[in-house]
ZADRENKE-623065 format. One record per residue (C-alpha): residue number from 1; residue in three letters; chain; x, z, y. Coordinates in steps of 0.5 Angstrom, whole numbers, plus 500, padded with zeros to 3 digits. Layout:
BEGIN
torke:torkol:marba:xx:zz:yy
NUM:ALA:A:X:Z:Y
...
***
This chain:
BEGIN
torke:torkol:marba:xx:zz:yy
1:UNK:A:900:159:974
2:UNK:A:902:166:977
3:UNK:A:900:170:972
4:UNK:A:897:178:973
5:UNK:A:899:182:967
6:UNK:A:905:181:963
7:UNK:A:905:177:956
8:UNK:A:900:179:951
9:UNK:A:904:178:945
10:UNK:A:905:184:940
11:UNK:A:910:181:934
12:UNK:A:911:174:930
13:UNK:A:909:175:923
14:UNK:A:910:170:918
15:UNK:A:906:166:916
16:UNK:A:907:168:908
17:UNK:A:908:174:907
18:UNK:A:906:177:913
19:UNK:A:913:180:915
20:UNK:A:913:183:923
21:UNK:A:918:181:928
22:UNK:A:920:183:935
23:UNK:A:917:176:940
24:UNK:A:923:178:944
25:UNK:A:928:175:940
26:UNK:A:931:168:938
27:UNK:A:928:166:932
28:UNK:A:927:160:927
29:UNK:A:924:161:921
30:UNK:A:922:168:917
31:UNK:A:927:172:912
32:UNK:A:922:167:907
33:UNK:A:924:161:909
34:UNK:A:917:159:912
35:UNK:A:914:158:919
36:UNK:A:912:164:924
37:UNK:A:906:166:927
38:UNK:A:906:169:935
39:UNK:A:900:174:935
40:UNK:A:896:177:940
41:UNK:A:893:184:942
42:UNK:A:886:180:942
43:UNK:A:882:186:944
44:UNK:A:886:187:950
45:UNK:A:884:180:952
46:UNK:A:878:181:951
47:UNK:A:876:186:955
48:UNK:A:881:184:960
49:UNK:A:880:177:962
50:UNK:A:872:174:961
51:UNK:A:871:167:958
52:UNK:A:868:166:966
53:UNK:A:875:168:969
54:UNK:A:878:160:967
55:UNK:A:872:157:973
56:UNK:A:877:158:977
57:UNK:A:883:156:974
58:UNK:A:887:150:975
59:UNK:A:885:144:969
60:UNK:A:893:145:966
61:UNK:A:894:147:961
62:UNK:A:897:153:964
63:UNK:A:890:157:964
64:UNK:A:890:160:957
65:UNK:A:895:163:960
66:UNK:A:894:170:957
67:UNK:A:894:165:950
68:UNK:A:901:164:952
69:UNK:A:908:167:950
70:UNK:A:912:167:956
71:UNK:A:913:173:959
72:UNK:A:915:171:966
73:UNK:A:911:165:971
74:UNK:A:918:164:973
75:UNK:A:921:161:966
76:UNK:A:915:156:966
77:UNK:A:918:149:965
78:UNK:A:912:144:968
79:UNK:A:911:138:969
80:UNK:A:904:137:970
81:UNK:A:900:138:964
82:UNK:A:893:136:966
83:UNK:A:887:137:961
84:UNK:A:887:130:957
85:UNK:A:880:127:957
86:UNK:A:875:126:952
87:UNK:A:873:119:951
88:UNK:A:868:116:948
89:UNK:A:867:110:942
90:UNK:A:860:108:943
91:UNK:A:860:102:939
92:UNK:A:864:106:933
93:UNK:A:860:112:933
94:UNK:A:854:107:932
95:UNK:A:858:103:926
96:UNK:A:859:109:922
97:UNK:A:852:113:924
98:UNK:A:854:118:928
99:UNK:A:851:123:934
100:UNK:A:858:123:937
101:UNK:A:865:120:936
102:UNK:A:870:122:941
103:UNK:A:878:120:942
104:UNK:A:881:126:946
105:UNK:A:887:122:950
106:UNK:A:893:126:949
107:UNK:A:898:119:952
108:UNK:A:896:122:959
109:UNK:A:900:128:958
110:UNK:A:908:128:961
111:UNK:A:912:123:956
112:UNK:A:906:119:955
113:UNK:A:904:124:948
114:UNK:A:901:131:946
115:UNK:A:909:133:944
116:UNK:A:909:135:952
117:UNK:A:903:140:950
118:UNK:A:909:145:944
119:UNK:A:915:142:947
120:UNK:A:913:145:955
121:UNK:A:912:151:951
122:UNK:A:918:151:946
123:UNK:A:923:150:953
124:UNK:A:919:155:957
125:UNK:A:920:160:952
126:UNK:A:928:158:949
127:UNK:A:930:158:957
128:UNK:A:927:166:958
129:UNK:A:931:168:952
130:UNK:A:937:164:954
131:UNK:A:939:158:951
132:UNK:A:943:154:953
133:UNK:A:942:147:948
134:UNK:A:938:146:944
135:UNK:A:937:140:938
136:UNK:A:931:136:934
137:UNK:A:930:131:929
138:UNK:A:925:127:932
139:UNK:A:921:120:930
140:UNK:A:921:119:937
141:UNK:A:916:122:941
142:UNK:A:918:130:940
143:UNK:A:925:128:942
144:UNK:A:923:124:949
145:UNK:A:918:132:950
146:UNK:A:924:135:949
147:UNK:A:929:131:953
148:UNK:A:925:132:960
149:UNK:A:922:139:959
150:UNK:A:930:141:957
151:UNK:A:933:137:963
152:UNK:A:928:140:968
153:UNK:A:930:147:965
154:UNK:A:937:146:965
155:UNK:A:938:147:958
156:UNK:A:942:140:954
157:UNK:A:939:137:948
158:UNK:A:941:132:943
159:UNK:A:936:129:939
160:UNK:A:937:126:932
161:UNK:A:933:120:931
162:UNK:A:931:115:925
163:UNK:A:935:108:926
164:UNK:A:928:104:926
165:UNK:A:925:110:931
166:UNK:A:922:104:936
167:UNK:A:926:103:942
168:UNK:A:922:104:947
169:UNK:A:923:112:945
170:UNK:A:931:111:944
171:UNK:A:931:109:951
172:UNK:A:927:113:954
173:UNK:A:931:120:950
174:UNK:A:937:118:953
175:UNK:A:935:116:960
176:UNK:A:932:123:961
177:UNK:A:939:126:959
178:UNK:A:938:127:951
179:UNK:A:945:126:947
180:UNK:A:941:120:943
181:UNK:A:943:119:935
182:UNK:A:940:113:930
183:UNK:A:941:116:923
184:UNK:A:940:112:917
185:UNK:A:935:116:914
186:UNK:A:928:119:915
187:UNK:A:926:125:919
188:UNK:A:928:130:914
189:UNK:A:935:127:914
190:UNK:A:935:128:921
191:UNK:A:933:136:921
192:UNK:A:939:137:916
193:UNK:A:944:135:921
194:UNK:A:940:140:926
195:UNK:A:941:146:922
196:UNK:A:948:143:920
197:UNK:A:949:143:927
198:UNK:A:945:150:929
199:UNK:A:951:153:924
200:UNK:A:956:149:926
201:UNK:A:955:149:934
202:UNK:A:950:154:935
203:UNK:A:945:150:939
204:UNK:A:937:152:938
205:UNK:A:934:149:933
206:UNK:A:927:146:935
207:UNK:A:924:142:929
208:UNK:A:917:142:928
209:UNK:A:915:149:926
210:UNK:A:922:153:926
211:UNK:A:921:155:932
212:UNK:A:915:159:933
213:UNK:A:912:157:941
214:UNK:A:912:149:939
215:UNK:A:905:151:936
216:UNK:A:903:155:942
217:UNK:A:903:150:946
218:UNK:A:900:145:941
219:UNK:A:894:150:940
220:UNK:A:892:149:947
221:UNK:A:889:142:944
222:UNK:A:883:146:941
223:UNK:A:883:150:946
224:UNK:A:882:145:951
225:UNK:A:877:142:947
226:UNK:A:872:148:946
227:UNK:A:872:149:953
228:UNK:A:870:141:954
229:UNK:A:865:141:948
230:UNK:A:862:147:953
231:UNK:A:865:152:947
232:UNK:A:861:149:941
233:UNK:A:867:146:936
234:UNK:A:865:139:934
235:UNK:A:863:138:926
236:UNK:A:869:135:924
237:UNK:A:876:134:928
238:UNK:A:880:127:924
239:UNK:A:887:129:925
240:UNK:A:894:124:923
241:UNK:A:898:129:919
242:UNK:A:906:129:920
243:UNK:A:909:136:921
244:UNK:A:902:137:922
245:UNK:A:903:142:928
246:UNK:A:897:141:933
247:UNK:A:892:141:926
248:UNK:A:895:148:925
249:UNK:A:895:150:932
250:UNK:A:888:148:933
251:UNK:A:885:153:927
252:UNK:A:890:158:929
253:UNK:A:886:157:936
254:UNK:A:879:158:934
255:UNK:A:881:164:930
256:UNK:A:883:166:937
257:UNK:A:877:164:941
258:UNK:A:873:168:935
259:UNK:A:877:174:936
260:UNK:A:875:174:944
261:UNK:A:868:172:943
262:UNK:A:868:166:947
263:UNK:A:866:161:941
264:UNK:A:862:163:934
265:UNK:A:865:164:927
266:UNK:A:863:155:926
267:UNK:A:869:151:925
268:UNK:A:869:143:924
269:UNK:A:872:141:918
270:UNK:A:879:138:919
271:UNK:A:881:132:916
272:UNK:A:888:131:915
273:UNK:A:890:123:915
274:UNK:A:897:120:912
275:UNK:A:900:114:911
276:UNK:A:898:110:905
277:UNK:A:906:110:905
278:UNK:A:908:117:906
279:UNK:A:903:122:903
280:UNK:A:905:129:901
281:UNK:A:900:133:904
282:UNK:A:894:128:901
283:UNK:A:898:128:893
284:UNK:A:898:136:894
285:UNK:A:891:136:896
286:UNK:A:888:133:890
287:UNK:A:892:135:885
288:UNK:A:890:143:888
289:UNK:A:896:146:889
290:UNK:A:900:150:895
291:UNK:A:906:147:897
292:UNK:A:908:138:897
293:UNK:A:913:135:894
294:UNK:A:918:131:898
295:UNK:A:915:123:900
296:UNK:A:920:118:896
297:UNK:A:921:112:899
298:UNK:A:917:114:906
299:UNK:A:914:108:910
300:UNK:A:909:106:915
301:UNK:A:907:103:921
302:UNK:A:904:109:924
303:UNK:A:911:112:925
304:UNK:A:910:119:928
305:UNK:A:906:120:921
306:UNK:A:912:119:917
307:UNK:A:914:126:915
308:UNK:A:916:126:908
309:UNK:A:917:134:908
310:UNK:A:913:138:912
311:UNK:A:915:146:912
312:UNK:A:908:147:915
313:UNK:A:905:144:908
314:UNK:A:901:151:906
315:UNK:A:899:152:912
316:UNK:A:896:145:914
317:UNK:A:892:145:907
318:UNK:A:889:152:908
319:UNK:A:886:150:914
320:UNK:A:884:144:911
321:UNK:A:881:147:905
322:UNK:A:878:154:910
323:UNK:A:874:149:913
324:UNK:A:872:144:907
325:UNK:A:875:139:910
326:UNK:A:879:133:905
327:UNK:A:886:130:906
328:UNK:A:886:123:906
329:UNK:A:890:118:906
330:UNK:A:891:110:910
331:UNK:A:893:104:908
332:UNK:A:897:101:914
333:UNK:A:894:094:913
334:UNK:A:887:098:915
335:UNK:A:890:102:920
336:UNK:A:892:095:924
337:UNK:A:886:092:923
338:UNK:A:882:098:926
339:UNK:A:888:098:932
340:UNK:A:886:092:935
341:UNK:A:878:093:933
342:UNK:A:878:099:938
343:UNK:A:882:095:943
344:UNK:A:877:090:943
345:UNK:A:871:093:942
346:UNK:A:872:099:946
347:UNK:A:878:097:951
348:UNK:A:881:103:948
349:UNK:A:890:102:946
350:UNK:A:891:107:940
351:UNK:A:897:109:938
352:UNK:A:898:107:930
353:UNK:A:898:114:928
354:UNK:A:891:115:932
355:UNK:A:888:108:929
356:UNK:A:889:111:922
357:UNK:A:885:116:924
358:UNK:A:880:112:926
359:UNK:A:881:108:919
360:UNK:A:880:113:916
361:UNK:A:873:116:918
362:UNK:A:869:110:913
363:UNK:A:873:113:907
364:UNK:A:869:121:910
365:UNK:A:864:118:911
366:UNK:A:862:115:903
367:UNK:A:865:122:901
368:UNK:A:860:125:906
369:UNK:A:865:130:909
370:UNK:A:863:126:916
371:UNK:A:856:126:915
372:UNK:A:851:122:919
373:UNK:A:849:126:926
374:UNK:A:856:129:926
375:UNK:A:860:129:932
376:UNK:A:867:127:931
377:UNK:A:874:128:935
378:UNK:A:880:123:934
379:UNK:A:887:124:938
380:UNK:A:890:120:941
381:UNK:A:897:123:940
382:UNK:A:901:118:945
383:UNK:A:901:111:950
384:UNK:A:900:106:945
385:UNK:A:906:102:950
386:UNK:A:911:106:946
387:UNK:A:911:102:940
388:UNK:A:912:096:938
389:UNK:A:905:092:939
390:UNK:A:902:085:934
391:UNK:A:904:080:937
392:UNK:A:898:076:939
393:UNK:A:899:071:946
394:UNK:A:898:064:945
395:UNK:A:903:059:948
396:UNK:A:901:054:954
397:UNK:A:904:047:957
398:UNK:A:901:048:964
399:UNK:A:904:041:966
400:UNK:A:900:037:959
401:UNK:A:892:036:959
402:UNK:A:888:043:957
403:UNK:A:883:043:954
404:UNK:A:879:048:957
405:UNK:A:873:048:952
406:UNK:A:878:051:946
407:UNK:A:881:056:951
***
């Protein structure tokens, strides 16, 4: 993790109208009320550090160091971020006819999911520029990141859940130090109470794009998968679409990467999937606007895609839209089906929200933007063990006569 050089970044810059602002300083969001962007003296790292200089790096996610905002080696807050494995779905890339169908398995991460990768960076970042406490509306899998990350930096974190957040999570924010509230609302409902608190308190506000450094870290997915993919980007990434961070990180990354020579102008075309239940980015995508109106009545099983309003809107549908890809959405009958398929077929545990994903690929593949001989990668956001499981076990009388035939 020892860095030779300072940090790279030059300003953040909104992400709207392009505004610059010192990267030295707290910030949530742009005088416009929309998310801001870290931006990188590209050129310099491109004549400073080859693309051979990460063979002798450790395999964390530390080793983009130079695509990384903190200043100091010092503030880094790790809790051993390894790079997540690629594995493969055999019998579902034969199903819908592809070259390749990869799950990238982010439940190996600290806290069991890919929030480790933006709330390792939002911590590390929060605790160079002095905060003391920081706050976040969570669905369950942000706030447990950030309970650990913030009590290995000293920092105290209150985390805002829905009241039907699965337990699991509940358990698992508070024992790591976070003052854990259920809300009877949704996500959203949760953040105005952050941002009531942000003014009221004066604790940081760590929601998904009000801070800058949440989708550093996330963007070290794309970067991750460049390198594994030997720097030849797959043709389509199918990605499950709440805050829609890590899919904005991953754009953002492989613009990046472009700038320092390290991979070519071909991009996958990225496939934003929601919940049937609770799809704004899916409704704007259709009807071709910028912007998605708030979700009604938001529902599904796949928790962590259950984000009626997403402040990250224009950016997740630019990328989509860039990248010719298409926003589709899920029914949660289906999601569940293709759950316990991949479990039994390919021994692999999804989460629900991955599952959806996964769901979601015959719809893309009848509309042709997966097509046949593509080489296509999934998320697996988190362990499947933090949600609450199809009841499945049968009963047995060992004292009764058995019918071994039947078992």
């Amino acid at each position: 993790m020892t860095r030779t050089n300072a940090s790279y970044v030059t300003h953040l810059e909104c992400s709207a109208t392009g505004e610059r602002l010192p990267a030295r300083k707290l910030h949530n969001l742009s005088a416009a009320g929309k998310p801001l962007l870290v931006r990188y003296d590209l050129d310099r790292i491109r004549k400073d550090v080859p693309r051979s200089a990460l063979s002798d790096r450790a395999h964390d996610l530390w080793r983009y160091r130079e695509l990384l905002p903190y200043e100091s080696a010092a503030s880094v807050v790790s809790l051993g971020e390894a790079m997540t494995p690629l594995i493969p779905l055999a019998t579902f890339a034969r199903r819908c006819d592809l070259d390749a169908l990869w799950v990238k398995d982010e439940g190996r991460l600290p806290t069991g999911s890919f929030k480790a990768r933006g709330l390792a960076l939002a911590v590390t970042m929060a605790r160079e520029l002095g905060v003391r406490e920081m706050a976040i509306p969570t669905n369950g899998n942000a706030g447990a990141a950030m309970a650990a990350y913030a009590s290995r930096a000293g920092i105290r974190s209150v985390c805002f859940c829905p009241s039907d957040t699965p337990d699991a999570n509940v358990r698992e924010m508070a024992m790591l130090g976070a003052s854990t509230y259920l809300v009877d609302g949704l996500i959203d409902d949760c953040g105005k109470l952050v941002t009531q608190g942000e003014r009221e308190r004066g604790w940081f506000n760590c929601s998904t794009l009000k801070e800058p450094y949440r989708i550093e870290g996330k963007k070290t997915m794309g970067l991750e998968l460049a390198e594994q993919l030997d720097w030849e980007l797959p043709d389509a990434i199918v990605y499950p679409t709440g805050g829609g961070t890590g899919l904005i990180g991953m754009w953002k990354a492989f613009a990046e990467l472009q700038a320092l020579g390290w991979i070519g102008a071909r991009r996958p075309r990225m496939i934003a999937v929601q919940a049937a239940g609770c799809a704004p980015i899916v409704r704007a995508f259709e009807s071709g606007v910028t912007s998605a109106a708030r979700w009604e009545n938001a529902h599904t099983i796949a928790a962590g895609i259950r984000v009626p309003a997403a402040i990250g809107d224009a950016l997740i549908l630019d990328a989509v839209r860039a990248s010719k890809g298409i926003a589709l959405a899920v029914e949660d009958q289906a999601t569940e089906a293709v759950w316990r398929d991949a479990a039994e077929e390919e021994g692999v545990l999804l989460c629900p929200e991955t599952a959806a994903t996964l769901a979601a690929i015959e719809r893309a593949r009848e509309l042709e933007v997966i097509r046949r001989g593509d080489r296509v990668v999934l998320f697996n956001c988190a362990i499947a063990q933090k949600y609450p499981l199809p009841a499945s076990a049968k009963t047995l009388q060992r004292t009764g006569a058995i019918d071994f035939a039947r078992l």
